[in-house]
Backbone bond lengths (Angstrom), bond angles and torsions (degrees), N, CA, C in turn:
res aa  C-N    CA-C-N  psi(-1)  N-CA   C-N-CA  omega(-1)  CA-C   N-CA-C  phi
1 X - - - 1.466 - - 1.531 109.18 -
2 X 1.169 125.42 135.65 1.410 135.05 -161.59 1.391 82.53 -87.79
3 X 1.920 105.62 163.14 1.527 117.81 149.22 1.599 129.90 -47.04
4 X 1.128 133.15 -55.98 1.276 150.99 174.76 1.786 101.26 -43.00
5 X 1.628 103.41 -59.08 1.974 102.85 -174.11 1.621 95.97 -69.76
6 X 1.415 128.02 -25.88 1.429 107.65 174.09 1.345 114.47 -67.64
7 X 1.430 133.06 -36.76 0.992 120.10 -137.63 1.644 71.79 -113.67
8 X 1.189 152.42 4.44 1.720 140.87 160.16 1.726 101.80 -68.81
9 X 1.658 109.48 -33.57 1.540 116.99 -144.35 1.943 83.45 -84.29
10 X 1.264 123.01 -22.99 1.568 129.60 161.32 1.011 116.86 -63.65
11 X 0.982 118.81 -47.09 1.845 117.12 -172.30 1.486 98.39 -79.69
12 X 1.306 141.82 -20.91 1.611 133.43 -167.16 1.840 75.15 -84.57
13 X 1.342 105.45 -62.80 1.792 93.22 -165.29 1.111 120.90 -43.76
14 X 1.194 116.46 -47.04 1.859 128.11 -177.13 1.762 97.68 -51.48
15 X 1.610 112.44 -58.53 1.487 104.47 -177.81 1.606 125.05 -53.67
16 X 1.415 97.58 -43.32 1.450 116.86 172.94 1.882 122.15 -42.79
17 X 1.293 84.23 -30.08 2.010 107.50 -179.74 1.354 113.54 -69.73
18 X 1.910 92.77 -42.81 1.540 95.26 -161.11 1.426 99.80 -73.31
19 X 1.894 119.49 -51.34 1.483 105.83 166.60 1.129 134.39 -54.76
20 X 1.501 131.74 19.93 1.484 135.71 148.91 1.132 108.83 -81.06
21 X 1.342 121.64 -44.63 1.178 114.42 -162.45 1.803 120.79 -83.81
22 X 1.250 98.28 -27.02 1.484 105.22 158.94 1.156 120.93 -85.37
23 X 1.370 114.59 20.01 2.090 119.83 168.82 1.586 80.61 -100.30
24 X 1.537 116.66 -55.51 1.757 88.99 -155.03 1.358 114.61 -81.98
25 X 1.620 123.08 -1.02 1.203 118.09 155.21 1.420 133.58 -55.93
26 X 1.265 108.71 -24.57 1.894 121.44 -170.97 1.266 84.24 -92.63
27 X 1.617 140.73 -42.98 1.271 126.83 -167.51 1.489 104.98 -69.15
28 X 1.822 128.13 -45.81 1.092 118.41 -159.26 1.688 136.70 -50.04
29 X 1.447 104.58 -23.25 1.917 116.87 -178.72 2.106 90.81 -52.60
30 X 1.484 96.67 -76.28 1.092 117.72 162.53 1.306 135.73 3.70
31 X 1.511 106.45 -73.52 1.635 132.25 169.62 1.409 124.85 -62.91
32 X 1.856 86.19 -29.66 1.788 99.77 -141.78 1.778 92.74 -75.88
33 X 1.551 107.26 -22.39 1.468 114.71 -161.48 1.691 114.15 -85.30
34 X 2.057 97.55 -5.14 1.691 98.01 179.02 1.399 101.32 -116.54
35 X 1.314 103.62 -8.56 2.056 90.63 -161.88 1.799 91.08 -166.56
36 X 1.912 108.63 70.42 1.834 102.30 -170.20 2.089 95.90 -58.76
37 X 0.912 108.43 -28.64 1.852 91.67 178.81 1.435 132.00 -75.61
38 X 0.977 105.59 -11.79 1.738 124.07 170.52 1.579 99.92 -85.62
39 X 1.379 121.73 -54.56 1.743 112.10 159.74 1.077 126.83 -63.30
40 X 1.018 130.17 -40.77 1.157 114.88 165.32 1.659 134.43 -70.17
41 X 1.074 117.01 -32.03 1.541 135.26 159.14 1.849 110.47 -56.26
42 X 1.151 95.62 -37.43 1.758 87.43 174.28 1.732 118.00 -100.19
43 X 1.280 121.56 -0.98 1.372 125.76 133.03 1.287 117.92 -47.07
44 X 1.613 105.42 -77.26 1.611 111.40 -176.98 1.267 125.08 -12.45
45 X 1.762 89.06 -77.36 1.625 113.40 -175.15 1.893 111.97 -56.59
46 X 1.270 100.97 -54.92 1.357 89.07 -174.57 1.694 121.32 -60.24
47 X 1.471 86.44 -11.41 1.911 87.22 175.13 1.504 115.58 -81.58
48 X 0.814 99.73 -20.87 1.923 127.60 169.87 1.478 93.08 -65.55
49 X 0.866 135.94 -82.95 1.505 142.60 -160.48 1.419 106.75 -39.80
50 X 1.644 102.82 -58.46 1.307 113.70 168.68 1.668 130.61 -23.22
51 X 1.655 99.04 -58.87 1.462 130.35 169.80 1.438 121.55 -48.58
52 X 1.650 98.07 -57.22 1.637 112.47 167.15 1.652 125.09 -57.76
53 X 1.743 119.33 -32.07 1.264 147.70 163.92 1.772 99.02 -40.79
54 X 1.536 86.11 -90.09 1.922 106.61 177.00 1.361 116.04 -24.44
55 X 1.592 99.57 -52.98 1.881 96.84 -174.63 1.540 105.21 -77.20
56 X 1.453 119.75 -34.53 1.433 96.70 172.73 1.535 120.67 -55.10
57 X 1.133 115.25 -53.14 1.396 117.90 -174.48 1.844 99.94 -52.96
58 X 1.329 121.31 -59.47 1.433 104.25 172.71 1.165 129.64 -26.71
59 X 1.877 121.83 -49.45 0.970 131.17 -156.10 1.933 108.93 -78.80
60 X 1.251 110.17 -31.94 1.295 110.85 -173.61 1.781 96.16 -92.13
61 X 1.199 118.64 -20.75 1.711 121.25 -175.96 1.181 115.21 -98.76
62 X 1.470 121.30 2.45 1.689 111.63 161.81 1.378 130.90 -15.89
63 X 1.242 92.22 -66.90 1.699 104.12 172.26 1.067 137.10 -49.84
64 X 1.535 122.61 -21.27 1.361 138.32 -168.99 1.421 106.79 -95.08
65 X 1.493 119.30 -37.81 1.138 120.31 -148.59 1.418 93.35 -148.52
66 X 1.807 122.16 138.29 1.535 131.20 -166.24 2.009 98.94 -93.58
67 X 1.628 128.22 67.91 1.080 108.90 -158.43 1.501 110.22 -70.49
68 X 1.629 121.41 -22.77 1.574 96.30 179.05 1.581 119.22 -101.22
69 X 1.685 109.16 37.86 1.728 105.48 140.30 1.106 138.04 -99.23
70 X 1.812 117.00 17.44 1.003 128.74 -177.78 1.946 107.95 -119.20
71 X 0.954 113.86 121.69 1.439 110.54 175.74 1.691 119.67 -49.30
72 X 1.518 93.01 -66.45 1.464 76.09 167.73 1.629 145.29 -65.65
73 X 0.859 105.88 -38.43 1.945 100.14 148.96 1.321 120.04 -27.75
74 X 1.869 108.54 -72.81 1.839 125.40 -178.75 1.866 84.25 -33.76
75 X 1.463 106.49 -70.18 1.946 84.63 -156.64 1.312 139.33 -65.03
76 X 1.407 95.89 -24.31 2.092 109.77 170.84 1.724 88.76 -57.18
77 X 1.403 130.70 -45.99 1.467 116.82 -145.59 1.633 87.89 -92.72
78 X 1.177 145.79 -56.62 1.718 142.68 158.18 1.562 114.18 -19.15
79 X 1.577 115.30 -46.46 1.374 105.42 -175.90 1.323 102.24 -90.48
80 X 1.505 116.43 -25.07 1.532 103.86 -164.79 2.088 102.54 -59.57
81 X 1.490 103.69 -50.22 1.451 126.20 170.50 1.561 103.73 -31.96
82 X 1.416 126.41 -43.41 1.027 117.46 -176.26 1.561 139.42 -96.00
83 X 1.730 89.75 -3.93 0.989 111.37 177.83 1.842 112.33 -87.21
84 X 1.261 103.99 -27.18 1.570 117.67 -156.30 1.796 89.17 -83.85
85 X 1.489 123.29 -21.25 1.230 144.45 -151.13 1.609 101.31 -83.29
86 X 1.414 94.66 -50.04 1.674 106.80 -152.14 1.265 118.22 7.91
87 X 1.572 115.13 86.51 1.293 110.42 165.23 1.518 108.10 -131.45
88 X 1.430 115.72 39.33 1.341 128.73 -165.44 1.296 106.48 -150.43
89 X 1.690 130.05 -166.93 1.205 139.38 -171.04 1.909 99.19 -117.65
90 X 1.021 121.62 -5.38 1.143 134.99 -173.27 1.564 128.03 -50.37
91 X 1.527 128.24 140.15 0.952 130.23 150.16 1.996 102.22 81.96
92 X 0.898 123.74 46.10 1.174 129.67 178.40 1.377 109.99 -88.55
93 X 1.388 119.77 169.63 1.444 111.09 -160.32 1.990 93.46 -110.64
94 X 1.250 116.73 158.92 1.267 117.51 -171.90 1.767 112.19 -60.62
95 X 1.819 86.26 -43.61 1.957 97.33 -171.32 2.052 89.06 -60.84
96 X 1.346 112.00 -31.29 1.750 66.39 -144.22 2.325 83.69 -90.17
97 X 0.953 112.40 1.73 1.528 111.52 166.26 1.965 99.07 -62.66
98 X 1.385 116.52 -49.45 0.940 105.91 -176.89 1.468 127.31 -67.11
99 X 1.305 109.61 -64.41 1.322 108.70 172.38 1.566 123.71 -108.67
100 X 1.248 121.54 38.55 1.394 109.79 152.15 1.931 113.68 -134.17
101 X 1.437 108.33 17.31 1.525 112.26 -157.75 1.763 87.50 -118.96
102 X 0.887 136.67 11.57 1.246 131.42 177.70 1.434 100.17 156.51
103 X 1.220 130.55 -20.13 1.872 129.97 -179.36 1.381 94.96 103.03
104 X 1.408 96.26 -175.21 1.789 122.01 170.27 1.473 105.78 -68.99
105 X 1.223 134.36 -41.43 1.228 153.40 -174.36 1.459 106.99 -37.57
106 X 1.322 123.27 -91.29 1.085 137.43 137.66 1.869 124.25 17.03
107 X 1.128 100.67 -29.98 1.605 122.24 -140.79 1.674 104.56 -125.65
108 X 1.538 118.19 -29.76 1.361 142.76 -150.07 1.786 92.51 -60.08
109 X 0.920 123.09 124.10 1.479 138.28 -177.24 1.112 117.52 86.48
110 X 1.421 133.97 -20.92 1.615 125.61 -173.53 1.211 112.93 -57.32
111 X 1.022 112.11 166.38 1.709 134.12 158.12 1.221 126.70 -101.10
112 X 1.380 148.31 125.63 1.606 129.03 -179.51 1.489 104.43 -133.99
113 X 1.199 104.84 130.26 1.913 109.42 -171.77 1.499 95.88 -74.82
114 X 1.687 107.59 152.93 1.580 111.80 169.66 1.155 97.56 -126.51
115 X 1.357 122.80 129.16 1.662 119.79 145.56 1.439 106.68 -108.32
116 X 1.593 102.72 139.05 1.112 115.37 174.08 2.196 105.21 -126.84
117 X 0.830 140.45 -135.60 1.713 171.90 -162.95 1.358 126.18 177.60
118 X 1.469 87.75 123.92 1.694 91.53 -178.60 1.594 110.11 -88.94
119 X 1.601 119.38 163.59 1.165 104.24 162.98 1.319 99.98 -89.42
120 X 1.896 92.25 178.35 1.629 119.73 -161.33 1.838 96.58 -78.81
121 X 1.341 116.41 -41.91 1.900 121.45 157.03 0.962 138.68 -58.89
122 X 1.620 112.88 11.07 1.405 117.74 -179.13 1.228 123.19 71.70
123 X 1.409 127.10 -45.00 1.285 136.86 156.29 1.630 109.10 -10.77
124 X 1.382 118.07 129.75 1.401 113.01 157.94 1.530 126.41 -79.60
125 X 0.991 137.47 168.63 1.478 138.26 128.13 1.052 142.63 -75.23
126 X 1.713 115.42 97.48 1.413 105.46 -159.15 1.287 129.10 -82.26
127 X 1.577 118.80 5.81 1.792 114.40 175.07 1.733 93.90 -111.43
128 X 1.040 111.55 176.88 1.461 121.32 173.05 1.614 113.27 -153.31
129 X 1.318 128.42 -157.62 0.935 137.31 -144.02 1.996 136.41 154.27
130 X 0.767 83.63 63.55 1.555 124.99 -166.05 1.870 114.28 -51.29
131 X 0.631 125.14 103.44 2.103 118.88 160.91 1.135 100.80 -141.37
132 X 1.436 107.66 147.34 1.521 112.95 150.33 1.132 139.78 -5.80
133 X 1.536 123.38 127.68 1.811 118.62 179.58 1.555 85.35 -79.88
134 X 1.387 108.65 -58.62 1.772 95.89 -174.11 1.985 144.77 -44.37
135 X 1.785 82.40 -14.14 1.717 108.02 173.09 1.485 103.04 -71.36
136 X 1.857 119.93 -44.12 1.209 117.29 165.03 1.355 140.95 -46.19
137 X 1.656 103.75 -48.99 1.276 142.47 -172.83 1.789 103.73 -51.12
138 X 1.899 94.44 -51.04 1.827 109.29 -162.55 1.325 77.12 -85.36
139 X 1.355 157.83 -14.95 1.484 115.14 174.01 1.119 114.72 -117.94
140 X 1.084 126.58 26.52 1.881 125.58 -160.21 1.941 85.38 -152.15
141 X 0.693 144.61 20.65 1.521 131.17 -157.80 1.976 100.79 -156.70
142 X 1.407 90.36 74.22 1.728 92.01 175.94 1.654 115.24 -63.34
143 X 1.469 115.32 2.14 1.328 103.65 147.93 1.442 154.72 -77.82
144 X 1.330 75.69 -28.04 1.632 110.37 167.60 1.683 112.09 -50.40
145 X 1.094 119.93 -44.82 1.498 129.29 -177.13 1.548 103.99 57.20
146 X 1.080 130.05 37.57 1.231 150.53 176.10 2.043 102.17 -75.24
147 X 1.691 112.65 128.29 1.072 121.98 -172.86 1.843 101.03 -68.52
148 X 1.127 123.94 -1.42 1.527 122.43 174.41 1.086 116.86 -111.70
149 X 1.223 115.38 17.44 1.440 122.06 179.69 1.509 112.96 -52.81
150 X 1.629 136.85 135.00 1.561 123.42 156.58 1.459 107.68 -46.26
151 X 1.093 101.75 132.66 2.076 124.73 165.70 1.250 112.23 -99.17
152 X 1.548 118.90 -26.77 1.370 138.16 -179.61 2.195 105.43 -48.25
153 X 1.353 78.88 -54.37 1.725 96.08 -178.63 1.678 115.23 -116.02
154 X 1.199 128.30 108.77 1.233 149.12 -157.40 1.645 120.00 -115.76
155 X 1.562 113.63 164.22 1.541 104.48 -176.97 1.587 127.09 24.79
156 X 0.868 105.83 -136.83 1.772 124.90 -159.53 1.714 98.95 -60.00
157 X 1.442 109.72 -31.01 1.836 86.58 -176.02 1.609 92.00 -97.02
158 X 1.207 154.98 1.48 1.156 141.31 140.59 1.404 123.31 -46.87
159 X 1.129 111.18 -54.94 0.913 124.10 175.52 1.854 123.51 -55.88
160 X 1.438 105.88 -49.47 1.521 112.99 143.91 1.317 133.56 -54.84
161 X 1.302 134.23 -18.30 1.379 156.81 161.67 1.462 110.46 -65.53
162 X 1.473 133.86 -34.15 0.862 158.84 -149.42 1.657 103.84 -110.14
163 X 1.139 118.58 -51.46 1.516 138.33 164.78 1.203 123.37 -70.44
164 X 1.582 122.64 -20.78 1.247 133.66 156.31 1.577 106.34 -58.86
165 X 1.302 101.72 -62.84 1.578 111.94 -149.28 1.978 101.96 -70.92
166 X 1.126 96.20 -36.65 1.471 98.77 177.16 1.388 116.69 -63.01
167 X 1.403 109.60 -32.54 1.199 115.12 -155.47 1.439 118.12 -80.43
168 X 1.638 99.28 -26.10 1.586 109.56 -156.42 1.560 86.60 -128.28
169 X 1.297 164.76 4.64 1.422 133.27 60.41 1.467 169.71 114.16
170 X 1.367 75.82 -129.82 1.626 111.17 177.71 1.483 109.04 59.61
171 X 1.112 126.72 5.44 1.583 128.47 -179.09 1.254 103.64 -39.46
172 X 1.098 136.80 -52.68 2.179 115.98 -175.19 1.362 104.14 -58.97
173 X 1.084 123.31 -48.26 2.047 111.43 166.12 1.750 108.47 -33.13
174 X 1.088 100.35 -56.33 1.762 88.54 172.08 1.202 120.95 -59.78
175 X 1.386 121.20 -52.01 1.326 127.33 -157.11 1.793 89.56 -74.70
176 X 0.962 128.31 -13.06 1.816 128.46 -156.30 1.975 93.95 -89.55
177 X 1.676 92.17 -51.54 1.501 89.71 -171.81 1.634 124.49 -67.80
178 X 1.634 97.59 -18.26 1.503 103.64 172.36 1.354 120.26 -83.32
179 X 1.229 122.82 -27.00 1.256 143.61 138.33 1.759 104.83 -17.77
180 X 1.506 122.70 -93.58 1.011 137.38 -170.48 1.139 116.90 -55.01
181 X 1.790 121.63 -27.83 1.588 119.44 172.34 1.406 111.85 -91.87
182 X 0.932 97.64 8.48 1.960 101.00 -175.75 1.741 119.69 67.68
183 X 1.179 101.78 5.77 1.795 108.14 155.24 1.492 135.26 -23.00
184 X 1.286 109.74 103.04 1.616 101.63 -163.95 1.240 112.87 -61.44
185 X 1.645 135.70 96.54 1.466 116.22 171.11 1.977 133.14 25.78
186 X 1.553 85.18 -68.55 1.801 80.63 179.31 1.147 116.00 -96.76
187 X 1.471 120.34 24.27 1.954 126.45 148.31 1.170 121.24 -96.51
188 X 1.862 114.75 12.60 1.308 113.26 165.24 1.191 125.04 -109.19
189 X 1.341 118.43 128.24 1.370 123.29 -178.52 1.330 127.96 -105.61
190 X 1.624 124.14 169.15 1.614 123.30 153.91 1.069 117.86 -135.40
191 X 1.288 130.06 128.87 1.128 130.45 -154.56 2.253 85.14 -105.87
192 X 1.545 84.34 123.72 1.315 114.36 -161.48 2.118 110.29 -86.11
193 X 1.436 103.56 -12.34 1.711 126.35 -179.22 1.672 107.18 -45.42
194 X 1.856 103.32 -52.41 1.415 106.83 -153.93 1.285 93.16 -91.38
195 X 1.943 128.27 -14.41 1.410 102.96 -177.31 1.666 98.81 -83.33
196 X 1.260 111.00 -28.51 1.396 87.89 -176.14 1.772 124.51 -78.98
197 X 1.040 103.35 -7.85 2.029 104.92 159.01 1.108 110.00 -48.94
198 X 1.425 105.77 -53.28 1.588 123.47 177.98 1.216 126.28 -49.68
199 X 1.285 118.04 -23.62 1.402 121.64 -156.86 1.752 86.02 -100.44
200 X 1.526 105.21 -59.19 1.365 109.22 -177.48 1.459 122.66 -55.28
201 X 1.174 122.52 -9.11 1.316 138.92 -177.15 1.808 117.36 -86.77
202 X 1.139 89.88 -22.81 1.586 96.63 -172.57 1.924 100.38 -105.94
203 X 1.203 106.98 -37.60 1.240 123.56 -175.43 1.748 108.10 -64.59
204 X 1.658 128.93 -57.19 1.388 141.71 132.32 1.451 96.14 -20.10
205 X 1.206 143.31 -112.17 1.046 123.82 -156.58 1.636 146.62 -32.18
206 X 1.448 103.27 -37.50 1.689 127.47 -170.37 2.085 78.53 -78.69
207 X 1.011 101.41 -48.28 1.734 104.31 -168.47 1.710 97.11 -47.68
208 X 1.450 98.40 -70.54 1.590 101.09 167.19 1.344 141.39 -7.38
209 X 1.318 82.64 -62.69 2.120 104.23 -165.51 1.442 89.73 -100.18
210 X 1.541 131.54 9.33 1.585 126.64 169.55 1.678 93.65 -83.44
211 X 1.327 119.22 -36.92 1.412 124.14 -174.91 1.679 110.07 98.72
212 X 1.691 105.54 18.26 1.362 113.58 167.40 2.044 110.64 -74.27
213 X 1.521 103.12 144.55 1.314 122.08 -168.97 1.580 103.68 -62.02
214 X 1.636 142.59 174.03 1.167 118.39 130.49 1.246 100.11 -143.04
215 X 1.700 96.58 134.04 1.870 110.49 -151.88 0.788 75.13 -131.24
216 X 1.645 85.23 157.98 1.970 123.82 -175.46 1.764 98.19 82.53
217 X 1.974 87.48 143.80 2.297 80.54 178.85 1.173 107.07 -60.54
218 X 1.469 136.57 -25.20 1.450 119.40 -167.70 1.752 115.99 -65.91
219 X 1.190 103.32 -20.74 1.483 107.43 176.61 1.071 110.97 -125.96
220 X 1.620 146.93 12.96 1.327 129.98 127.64 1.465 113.15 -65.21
221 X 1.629 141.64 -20.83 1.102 146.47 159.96 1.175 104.24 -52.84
222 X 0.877 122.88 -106.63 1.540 151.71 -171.38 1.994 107.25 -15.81
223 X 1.504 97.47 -48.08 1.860 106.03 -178.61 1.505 109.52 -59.73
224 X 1.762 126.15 -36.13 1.356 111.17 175.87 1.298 116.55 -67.83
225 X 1.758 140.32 -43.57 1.066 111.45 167.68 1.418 139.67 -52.14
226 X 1.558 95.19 -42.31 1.273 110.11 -165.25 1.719 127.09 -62.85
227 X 1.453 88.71 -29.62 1.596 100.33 -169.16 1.478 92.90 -94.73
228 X 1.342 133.45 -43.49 1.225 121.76 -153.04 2.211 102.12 -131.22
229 X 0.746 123.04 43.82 1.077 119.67 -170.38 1.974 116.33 -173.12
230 X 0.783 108.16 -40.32 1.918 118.56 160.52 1.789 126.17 -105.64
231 X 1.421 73.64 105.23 2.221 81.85 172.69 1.697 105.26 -120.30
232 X 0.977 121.86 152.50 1.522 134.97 -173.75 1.563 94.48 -118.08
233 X 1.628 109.41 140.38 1.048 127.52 157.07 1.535 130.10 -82.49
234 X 1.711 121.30 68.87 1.218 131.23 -152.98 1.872 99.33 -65.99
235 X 1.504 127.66 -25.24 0.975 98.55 -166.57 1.720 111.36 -98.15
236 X 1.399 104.50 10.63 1.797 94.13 -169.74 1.442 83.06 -119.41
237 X 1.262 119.65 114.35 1.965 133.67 158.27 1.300 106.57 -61.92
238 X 1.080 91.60 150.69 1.966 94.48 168.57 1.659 82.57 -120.03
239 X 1.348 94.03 -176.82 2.034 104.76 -164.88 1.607 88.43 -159.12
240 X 1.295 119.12 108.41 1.422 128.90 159.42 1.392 111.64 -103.72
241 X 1.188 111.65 168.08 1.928 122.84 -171.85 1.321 96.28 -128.85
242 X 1.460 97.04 119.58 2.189 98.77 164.93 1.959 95.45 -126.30
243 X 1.262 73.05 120.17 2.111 106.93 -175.88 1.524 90.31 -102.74
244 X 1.502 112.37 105.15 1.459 105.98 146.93 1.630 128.61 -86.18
245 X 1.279 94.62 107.84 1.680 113.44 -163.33 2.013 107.98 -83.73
246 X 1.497 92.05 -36.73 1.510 85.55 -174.59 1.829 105.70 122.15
247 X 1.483 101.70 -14.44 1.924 106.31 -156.28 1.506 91.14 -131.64
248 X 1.347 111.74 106.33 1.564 99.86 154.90 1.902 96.56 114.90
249 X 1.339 94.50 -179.38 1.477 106.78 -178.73 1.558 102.03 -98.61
250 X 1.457 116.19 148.65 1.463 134.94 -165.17 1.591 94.13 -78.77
251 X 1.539 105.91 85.86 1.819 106.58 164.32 0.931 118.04 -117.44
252 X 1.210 155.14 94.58 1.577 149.40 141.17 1.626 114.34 0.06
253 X 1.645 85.10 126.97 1.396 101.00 173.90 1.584 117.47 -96.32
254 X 1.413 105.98 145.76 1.912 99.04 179.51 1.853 92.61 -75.97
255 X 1.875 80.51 150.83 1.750 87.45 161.68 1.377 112.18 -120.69
């Protein structure tokens, strides 16, 4: 098997992930109302898969494509690392902090900041995917001196890793506004959905213009948006507020 059919036989898998993961999203309203841990657990995982997908394709596509000068790449491949790792408390998803780690109950009045990215078409993104900025922070942030820190990546290119990701972004705009509203650290979030479009979007393309195939429908689907039709605006955050009040359905407000 040549390089090129390995690295096509990645990109069908990677696509193949994402249509899991947008089956158990349409299922979750659904699910969530007979069994919220079975929905939520098959979000999780399939977003995991996703992660595991991405880094394969990284791993055989190095060559094609420069993934740690792009921020969003560096973080799908940092969390995926940390996910595959689990030797920490890290990277948990917001739904199941909310309702399976103590309930809504637990929760009744808070506030929790969201940053997410808009795209450049206005278009929204309608699933998301939520953890901690501070889950980032303790493993990507050698200032932090945080016991979960990556060891994998050390000194000065951590530290450049770190300057990437902030930079291109905008993560201190988040961290600034939670800052200024008095947001407890672990009520701030990023919803992690639009960087990874992003990532896949740039990655689809370089694959593209390499003159690599993408076989099977899941990835002849998947390559027209991706390559030629969805861009994310990584450096302007948007910042929504979800107040669990007790009244109503859990929607985030713009700020």
């Amino acid at each position: 098997m040549s390089s090129n059919q390995i690295i096509e036989g990645a990109i069908s898998t990677l696509a193949n992930t994402m249509r899991m993961y947008v089956e158990a999203h349409l299922r979750f309203g659904r699910l969530f109302k007979v069994d919220p841990e079975e929905a939520i657990d098959n979000l999780d995982r399939t977003f995991e898969m996703k992660l595991e997908a991405f880094h394969m394709l990284y791993d055989v596509s190095k060559r094609l494509f420069p993934y740690f000068d792009h921020g969003d790449t560096i973080v799908l491949i940092a969390v995926r690392n940390a996910i595959h790792h689990r030797d920490h408390p890290l990277f948990r998803s917001l739904n199941r902090r909310l309702h399976l780690e103590g309930g809504l109950d637990r929760w009744r009045g808070a506030s929790f900041l969201l940053g997410s990215h808009p795209t450049l078409h206005g278009a929204p993104i309608r699933m998301s995917h939520h953890v901690r900025l501070d889950d980032l922070d303790a493993r990507l942030d050698p200032s932090h001196a945080s016991p979960y820190l990556d060891t994998f990546v050390s000194g000065d290119r951590a530290v450049r890793r770190l300057e990437v990701i902030d930079g291109q972004l905008g993560l201190p705009t988040i961290r600034e506004r939670g800052l200024q509203n008095r947001y407890p650290k672990d009520q701030i979030y990023l919803d992690l959905m639009p960087i990874f479009v992003s990532a896949v979007c740039k990655v689809f393309k370089a694959m593209k213009a390499a003159g690599l195939a993408f076989k099977g429908f899941d990835a002849e689907t998947y390559v027209i948006p991706f390559a030629s039709e969805l861009e994310v605006d990584l450096g302007s955050p948007v910042l929504k507020q979800l107040r669990l009040s007790g009244l109503g359905p859990l929607d985030p407000i713009p700020l």
